[in-house]
N, C-alpha and C positions, 0 to 999 in steps of 0.2 A: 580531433575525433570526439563525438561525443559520446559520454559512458552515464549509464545509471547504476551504481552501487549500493545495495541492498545490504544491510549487516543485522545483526540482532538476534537471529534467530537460534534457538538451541530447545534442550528437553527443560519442558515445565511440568509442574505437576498442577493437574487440575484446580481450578480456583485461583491458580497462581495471575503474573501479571508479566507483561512482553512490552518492550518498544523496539519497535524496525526502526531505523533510520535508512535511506536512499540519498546517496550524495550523487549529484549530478557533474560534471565536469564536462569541457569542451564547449559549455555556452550557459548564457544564464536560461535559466526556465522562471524568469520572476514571471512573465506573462502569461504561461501556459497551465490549463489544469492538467492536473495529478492524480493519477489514480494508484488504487492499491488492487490488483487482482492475488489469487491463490487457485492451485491443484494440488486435489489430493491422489492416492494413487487409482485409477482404474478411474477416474472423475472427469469431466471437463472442465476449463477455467474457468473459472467463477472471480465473478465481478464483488469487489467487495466495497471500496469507498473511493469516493474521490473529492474533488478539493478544487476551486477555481484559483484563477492567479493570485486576488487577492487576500483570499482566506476567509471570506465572508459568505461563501455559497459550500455548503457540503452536502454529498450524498450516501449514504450506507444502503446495503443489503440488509433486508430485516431482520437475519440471523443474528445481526451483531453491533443491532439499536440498539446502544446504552451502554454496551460493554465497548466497545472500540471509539478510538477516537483518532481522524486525523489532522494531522496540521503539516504546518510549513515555515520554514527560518530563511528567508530574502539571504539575509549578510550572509548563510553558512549556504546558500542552495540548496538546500536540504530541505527533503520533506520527511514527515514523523507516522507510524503507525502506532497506537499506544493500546494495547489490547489488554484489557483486564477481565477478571472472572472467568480463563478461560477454560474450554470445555474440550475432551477429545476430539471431536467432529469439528476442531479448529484445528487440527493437525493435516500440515500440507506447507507446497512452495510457497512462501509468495513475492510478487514478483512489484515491483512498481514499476510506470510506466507515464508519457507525458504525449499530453494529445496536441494539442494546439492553442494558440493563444487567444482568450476570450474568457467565458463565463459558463461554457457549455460542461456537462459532466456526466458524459456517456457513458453508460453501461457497457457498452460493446467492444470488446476488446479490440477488434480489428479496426476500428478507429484510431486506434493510439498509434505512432509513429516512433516511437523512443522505447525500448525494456528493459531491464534492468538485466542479471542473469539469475535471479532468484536468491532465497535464503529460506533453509528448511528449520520448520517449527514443529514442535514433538509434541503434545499435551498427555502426560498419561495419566489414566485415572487410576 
């Protein structure tokens, strides 16, 4: 069975700094890209970064050029959300997710084939 595990998330205070981790289980995802979506409440999901197989192609949302950074650890199957500076209007689920295996790094959620079940991120100012 394949599972996406999401953990990290808790209350930060504004400025502070976050890393998600997403453990993947029931198969490798060395091949596939990675993304990181989030909802906030009354929001739709919003597309936040993603990541090709080998780690060499990334994409963000321009909310959170400079301050977020993602990556990925092969040996552990784990992919990393590393959020700094962050700001209230970063408060929400998020969720990762894995599309398919290639170089591609879609925004669109309904592309992705794999979810994690979220992990809730608090920022208060």
């Amino acid at each position: 069975q394949v599972q996406l595990v999401e953990s990290g998330g808790r209350l930060v205070q504004a400025g502070g700094s976050l890393r998600l981790s997403c453990a993947a289980s029931g198969r490798t995802f060395h091949d596939f890209t990675m993304g990181w979506f989030r909802q906030a409440p009354g929001k739709e999901r919003e597309f936040v970064a993603a990541i090709n197989w080998n780690g060499g192609n990334t994409d963000y949302v321009d909310s959170v050029k400079g301050r977020f950074t993602i990556s990925r650890d092969h040996a552990k199957n784990t992919v990393y959300l590393q959020m700094n500076s962050l700001k209230p209007e970063d408060t929400a689920v998020y969720y990762c997710a894995a599309y398919f295996p290639g170089s591609q790094l879609p925004r669109n959620g309904a592309e992705y084939v794999y979810w994690g079940q979220g992990t809730q991120v608090t920022v208060s100012s």
